[in-house]
Structures are given as structure tokens and as C-alpha cells.
C-alpha positions in Angstrom: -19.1 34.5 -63.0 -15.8 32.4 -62.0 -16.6 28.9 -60.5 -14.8 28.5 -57.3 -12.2 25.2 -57.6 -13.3 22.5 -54.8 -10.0 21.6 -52.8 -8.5 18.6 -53.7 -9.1 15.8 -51.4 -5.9 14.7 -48.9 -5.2 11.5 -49.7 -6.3 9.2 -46.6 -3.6 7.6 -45.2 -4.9 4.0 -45.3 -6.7 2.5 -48.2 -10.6 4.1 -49.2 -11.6 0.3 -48.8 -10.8 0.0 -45.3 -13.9 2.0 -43.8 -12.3 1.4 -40.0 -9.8 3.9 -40.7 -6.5 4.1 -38.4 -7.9 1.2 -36.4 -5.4 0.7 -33.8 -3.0 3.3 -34.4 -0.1 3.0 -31.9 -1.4 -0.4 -31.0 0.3 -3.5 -31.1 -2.6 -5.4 -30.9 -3.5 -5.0 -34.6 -0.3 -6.0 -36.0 0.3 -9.7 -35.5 4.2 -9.0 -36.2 4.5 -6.1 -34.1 2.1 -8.1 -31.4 5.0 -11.0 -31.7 7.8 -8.5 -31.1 6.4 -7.0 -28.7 5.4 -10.3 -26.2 8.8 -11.4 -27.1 10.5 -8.3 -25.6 8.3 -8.8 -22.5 9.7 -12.0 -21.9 13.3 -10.6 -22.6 12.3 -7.9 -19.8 11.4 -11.0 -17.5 14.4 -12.9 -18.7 16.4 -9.7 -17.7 14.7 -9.3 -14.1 15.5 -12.3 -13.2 18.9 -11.9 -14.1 19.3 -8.3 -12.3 17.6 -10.0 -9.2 20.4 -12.5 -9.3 23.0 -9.7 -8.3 21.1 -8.1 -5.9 22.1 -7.5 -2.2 19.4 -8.3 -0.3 18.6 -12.2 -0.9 15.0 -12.3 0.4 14.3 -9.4 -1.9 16.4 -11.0 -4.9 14.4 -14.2 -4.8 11.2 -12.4 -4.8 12.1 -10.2 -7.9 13.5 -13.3 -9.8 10.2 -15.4 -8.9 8.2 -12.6 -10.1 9.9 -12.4 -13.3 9.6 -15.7 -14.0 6.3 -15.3 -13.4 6.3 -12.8 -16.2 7.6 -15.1 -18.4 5.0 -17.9 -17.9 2.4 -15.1 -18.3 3.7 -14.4 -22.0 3.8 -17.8 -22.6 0.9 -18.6 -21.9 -0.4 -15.6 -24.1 1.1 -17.7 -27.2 0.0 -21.2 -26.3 -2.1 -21.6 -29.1 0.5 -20.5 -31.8 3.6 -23.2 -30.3 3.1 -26.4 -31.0 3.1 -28.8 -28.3 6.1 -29.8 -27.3 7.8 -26.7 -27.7 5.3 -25.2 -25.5 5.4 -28.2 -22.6 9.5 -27.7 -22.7 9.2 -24.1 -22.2 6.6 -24.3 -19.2 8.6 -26.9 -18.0 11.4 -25.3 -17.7 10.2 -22.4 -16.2 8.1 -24.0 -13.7 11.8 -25.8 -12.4 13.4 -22.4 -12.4 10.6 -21.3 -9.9 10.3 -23.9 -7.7 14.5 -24.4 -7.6 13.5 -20.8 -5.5 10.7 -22.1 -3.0 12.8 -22.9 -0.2 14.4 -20.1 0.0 11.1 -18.1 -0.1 9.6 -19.8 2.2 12.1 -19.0 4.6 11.3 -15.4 3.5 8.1 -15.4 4.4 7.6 -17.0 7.6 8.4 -14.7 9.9 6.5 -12.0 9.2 3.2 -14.5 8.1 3.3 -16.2 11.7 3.6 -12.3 12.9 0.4 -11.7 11.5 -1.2 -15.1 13.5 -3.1 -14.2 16.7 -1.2 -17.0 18.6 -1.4 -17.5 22.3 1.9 -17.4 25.1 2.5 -21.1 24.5 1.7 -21.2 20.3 4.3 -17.8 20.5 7.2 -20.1 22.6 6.8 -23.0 19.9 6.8 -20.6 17.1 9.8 -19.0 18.0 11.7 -22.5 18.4 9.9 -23.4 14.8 11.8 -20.3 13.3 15.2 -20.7 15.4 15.4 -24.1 13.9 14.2 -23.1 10.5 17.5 -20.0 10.6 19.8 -23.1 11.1 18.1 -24.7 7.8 18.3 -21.3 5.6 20.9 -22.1 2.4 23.7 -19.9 2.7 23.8 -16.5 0.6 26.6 -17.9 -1.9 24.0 -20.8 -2.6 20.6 -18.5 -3.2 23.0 -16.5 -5.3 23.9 -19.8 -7.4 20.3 -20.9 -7.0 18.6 -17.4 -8.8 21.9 -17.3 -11.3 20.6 -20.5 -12.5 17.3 -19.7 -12.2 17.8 -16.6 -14.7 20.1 -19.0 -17.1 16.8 -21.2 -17.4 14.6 -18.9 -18.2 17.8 -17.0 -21.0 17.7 -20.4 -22.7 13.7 -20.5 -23.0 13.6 -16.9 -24.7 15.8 -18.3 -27.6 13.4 -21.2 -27.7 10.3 -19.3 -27.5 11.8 -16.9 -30.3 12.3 -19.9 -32.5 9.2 -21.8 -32.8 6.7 -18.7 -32.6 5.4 -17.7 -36.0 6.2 -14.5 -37.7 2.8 -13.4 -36.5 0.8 -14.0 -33.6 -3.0 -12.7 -33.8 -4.7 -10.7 -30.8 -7.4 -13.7 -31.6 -4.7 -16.3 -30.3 -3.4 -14.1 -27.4 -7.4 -14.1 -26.1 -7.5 -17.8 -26.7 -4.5 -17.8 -24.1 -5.8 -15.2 -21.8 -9.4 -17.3 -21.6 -7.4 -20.6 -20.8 -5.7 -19.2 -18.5 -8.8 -17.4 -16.9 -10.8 -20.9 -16.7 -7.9 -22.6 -15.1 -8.3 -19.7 -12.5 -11.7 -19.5 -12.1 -12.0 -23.6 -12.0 -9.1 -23.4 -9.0 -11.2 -21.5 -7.4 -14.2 -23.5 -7.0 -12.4 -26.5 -6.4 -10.3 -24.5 -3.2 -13.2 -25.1 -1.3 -12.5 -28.6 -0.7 -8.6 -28.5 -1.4 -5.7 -26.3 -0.2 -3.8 -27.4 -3.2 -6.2 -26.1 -5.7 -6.2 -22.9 -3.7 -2.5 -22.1 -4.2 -3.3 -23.1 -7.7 -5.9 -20.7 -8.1 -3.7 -17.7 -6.9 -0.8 -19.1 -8.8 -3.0 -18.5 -12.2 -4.7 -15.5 -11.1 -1.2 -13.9 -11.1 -0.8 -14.8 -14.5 -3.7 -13.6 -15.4 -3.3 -10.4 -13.8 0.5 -10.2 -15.5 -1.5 -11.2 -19.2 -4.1 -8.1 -18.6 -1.2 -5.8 -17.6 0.6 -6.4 -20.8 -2.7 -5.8 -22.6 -3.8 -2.7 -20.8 -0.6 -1.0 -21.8 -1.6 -1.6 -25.4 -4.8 -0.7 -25.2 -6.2 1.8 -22.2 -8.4 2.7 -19.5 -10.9 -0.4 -20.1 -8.8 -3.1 -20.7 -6.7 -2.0 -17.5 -9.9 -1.8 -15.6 -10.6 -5.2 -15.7 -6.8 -6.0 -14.9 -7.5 -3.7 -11.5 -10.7 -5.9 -11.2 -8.6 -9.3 -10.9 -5.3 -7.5 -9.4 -8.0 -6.8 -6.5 -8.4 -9.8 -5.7 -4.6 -11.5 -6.0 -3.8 -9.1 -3.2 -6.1 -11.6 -1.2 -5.0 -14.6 -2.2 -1.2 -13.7 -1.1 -1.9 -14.1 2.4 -3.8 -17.0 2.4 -1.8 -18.9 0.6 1.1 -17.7 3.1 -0.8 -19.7 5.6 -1.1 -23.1 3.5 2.7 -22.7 3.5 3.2 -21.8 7.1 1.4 -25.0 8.2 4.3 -27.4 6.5 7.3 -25.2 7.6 5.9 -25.7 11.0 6.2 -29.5 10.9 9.6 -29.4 8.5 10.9 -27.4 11.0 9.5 -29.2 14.4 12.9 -31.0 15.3 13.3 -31.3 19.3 9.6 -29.6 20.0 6.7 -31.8 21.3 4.2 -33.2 18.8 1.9 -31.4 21.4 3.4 -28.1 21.1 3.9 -28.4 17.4 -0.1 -30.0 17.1 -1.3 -27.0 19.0 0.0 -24.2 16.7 -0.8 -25.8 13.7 -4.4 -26.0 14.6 -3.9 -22.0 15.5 -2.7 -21.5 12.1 -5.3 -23.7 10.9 -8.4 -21.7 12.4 -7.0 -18.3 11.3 -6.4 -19.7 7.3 -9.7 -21.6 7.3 -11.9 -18.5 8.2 -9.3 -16.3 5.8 -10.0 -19.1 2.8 -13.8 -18.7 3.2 -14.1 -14.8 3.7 -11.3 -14.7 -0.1 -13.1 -17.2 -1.6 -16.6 -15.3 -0.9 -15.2 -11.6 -1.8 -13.9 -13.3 -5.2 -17.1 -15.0 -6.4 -18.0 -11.5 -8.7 -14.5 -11.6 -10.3 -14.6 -15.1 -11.5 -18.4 -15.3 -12.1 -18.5 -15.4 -16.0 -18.0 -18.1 -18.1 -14.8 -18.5 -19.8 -16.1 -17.3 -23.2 -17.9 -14.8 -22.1 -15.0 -13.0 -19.9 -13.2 -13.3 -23.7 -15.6 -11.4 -25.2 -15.8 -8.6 -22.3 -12.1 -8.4 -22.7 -12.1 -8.2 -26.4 -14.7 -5.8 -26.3 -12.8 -3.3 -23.9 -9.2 -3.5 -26.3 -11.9 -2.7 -29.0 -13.2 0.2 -27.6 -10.1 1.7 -26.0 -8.5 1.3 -29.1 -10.8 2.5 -32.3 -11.2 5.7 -33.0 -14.5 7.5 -31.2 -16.2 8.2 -34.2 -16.0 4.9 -35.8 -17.2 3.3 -32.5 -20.3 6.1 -32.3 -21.0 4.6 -36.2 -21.0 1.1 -34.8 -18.2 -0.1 -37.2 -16.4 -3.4 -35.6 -13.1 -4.5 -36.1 -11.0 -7.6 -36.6 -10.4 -7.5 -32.4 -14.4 -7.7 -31.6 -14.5 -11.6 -31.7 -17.2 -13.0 -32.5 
């Protein structure tokens, strides 16, 4: 009676040691080179945004786009704080953080308008608001100057890429990039706590909630459906904080931009603006609360624990094998 031959085995295609398998297949987050190339490209990207906003048409638009980018860029590095070493890093943020403000002014102006549209103002607060914003046209750099202003802005941030490029590592772990994301988170979620008492904290608060958001985008397009869930989570609440700290602003433009009006007039809509952003900074604050209600090291965890899962394999993850992205 022949013996049937059993087939020969196909080779696995990553060692028999390695019981995880293809862990992270298509992922940068398991390759702490690729993971380096690809957070430097994403602040290239940002680099280039800001550059492409600099040539734009529209200036309100362009200065939006460039701030955005540059928002981008702090995002990334923040990601790679813990792999920089300290004065490399503090020059960088530095940097980045004059590129952004150099475009305030000119956003402000921006934004205005349509925020004191959006105030329930009586006749006489609508008369001084529309003197506030005649003055404040008078005030608004010229369009030759906000296209110098975002060209340097976008030079800035060009000259921080070949910085960042140069003192990062050959590798940057996913382990350090969560280390970044958590700071980052604290800083958020302790903004938001101390908002209660400060209107500087709260534009801090959105300010590092957008970076936050930016980080867990970047993640959620290497890992999936989790990962980006928790990026809508946050993203949810951002879109709150926009308006609000629209207000903050709209309460100094009023008194930068008060020249010839009453201190009556100019005391009366403030206080209107006032009323509508204190009842707007309680109701955000409040709806927030869930998203920023764990601890630092615990969001971490949840967040290393979604890139996990949308990233291993199903069957590994039904035989409970973890990987070097579970944390601890």
C-alpha cells in the first residue's frame, strides 16, 4: 500500500520564533524607522501647506491654512519630544510657536466679523460694533504684508524640518510617540480644569486639544477604525472650543479697536460679549468633562490598546497574544 507524501510546509514569512506573526503589516507603527519616516514626511506635508497657503488668493483663507499647518507641525513634534533632546526640541517649538503668532493679527481680523454676527447684541451694542469693525478695516495690514507675513511664516517652519530631521534618531518607537501623545493629552485635560477660573487657560486648553486631535489623526491613518474613534471622540469636542475661544478674542479687539467711541458704549458691548462667552464656557466645559475624564496614563493605555487591536491580526488577538504596542 503506497504512503501518501505530506506536503511540504510553506515557509512562514517571518521567523517560527516570532509567534505574533505579521504583526503590523502595512503599519508604520511597528517599525521605528519607517514610524520616523513617516512623522517626518507629515511635517514636510505641514511645512508644504504652509508654504502653498502663502500663494493663495484669498488672504483670510491663506492665513487660516498656513496656521493650520503649523499647527500640524507642532503636533509631530510633539509626537517626538521624548526622542530630541532638549534644546533641540525648545528651538523647534520655539520657532514654530513665532511663526504662528507672527499670523494672529491678521486672523483676528478674520474672524471678527462673522464671531460678533453670531452675538445676540441689542440696537445700541449693534451701532458700537459696527464702529468697532469700521475702525478695526482701517487697522487690517495690507495684502502685500500678510503675503510677506505667511512667506515667512512657511520659511520658519522649512528651516525647523531640516532641524527636526537632524537630531531625531534613526528610530523612533510607537512607545515614545504615546509618551508624546499622553503629555500632550494632560496638558489638555489640565487646561481644561483650570479654564474654569481663567480665560487664558481656556484658549490653552483648545490650543492643545487641536494637537491632540492632529496626533490621533496621524495615528488613526496607521492604525484603523479604533484608534480613529477616539480621534472623533476628542475632534467632537474641538469643534466647541472654536467658538468660545472666538469670544475671549472678540472681547480685546473690541477695546484695541475702541478709538473715538465712548467708554460707555464700548463697556456696554463688552459686557454683551461677556454674558454670551461666560454661559458658552460653562455649557463646553460641561459637555467636555467625559472626554478628558481619564487620567493621563490610563488614556495611554486605551489608546495603545485600540492601535493594538486594529492592527494584529484577528486570530492572534482571539488567542490573546500581545505585542510590543500593548504597553504595559
Amino acid at each position: 500500500m503506497a504512503t501518501s507524501e505530506k506536503p511540504t510546509p510553506t515557509p512562514l514569512p517571518y521567523p517560527e520564533h516570532d509567534k505574533l506573526g505579521p504583526l503590523g503589516t502595512g503599519s508604520a507603527l511597528h517599525d521605528p524607522v519607517d514610524l520616523r519616516a513617516r512623522l517626518l514626511a507629515e511635517f514636510t506635508q505641514g511645512v508644504q501647506a504652509a508654504r502653498a497657503a502663502a500663494g493663495a488668493e484669498n488672504t483670510a483663507d491663506a492665513v487660516h491654512d498656513a496656521r493650520k499647518a503649523l499647527r500640524r507641525c507642532r503636533a509631530v513634534l510633539a509626537m517626538v519630544t521624548h526622542a530630541l533632546p532638549k534644546s533641540e526640541r525648545r528651538a523647534v517649538q520655539h520657532a514654530l510657536k513665532d511663526a504662528r503668532r507672527s499670523l494672529s493679527t491678521v486672523r483676528d481680523h478674520a474672524v471678527a466679523p462673522e464671531t460678533l454676527a453670531h452675538v445676540d447684541l441689542a440696537e445700541e451694542d449693534l451701532a458700537t460694533a459696527r464702529r468697532v469693525l469700521a475702525n478695526a478695516a482701517e487697522a487690517v495690514p495690507a495684502p502685500a504684508e500678510i503675503k510677506q507675513l505667511l512667506g515667512e511664516a512657511a520659511a520658519r517652519a522649512a528651516a525647523q524640518a531640516e532641524s527636526l530631521a537632524a537630531a531625531l534618531p534613526q528610530g523612533v518607537s510607537w512607545e515614545l510617540v504615546g509618551e508624546g501623545i499622553r503629555d500632550v493629552y494632560a496638558d489638555a485635560r489640565r487646561a481644561r480644569r483650570a479654564s474654569k477660573r481663567s480665560r487664558s487657560w481656556f484658549h490653552a486648553w483648545r490650543r492643545r486639544s487641536k494637537e491632540l486631535v492632529a496626533q490621533l489623526d496621524f495615528v488613526g491613518r496607521h492604525a484603523g477604525a479604533r484608534a480613529q474613534a477616539i480621534q472623533s471622540e476628542l475632534e467632537a469636542v474641538t469643534d466647541q472650543l472654536g467658538p468660545v475661544v472666538d469670544l475671549i478674542m472678540l472681547r480685546e479687539f473690541v477695546v484695541t479697536h475702541a478709538q473715538g467711541i465712548s467708554d460707555d458704549a464700548i463697556d456696554h458691548l463688552r459686557h454683551a460679549i461677556e454674558d454670551r462667552l461666560a454661559e458658552q464656557m460653562k455649557e463646553t466645559r460641561k459637555s467636555a468633562r467625559d472626554a478628558f475624564r481619564q487620567k493621563p496614563k490610563k488614556f495611554e493605555r486605551r489608546l495603545l490598546k485600540a492601535v493594538r487591536r486594529d492592527i494584529t491580526p484577528a486570530d492572534d488577538l482571539d488567542n490573546g497574544h500581545r505585542s510590543d504596542l500593548d504597553g504595559d
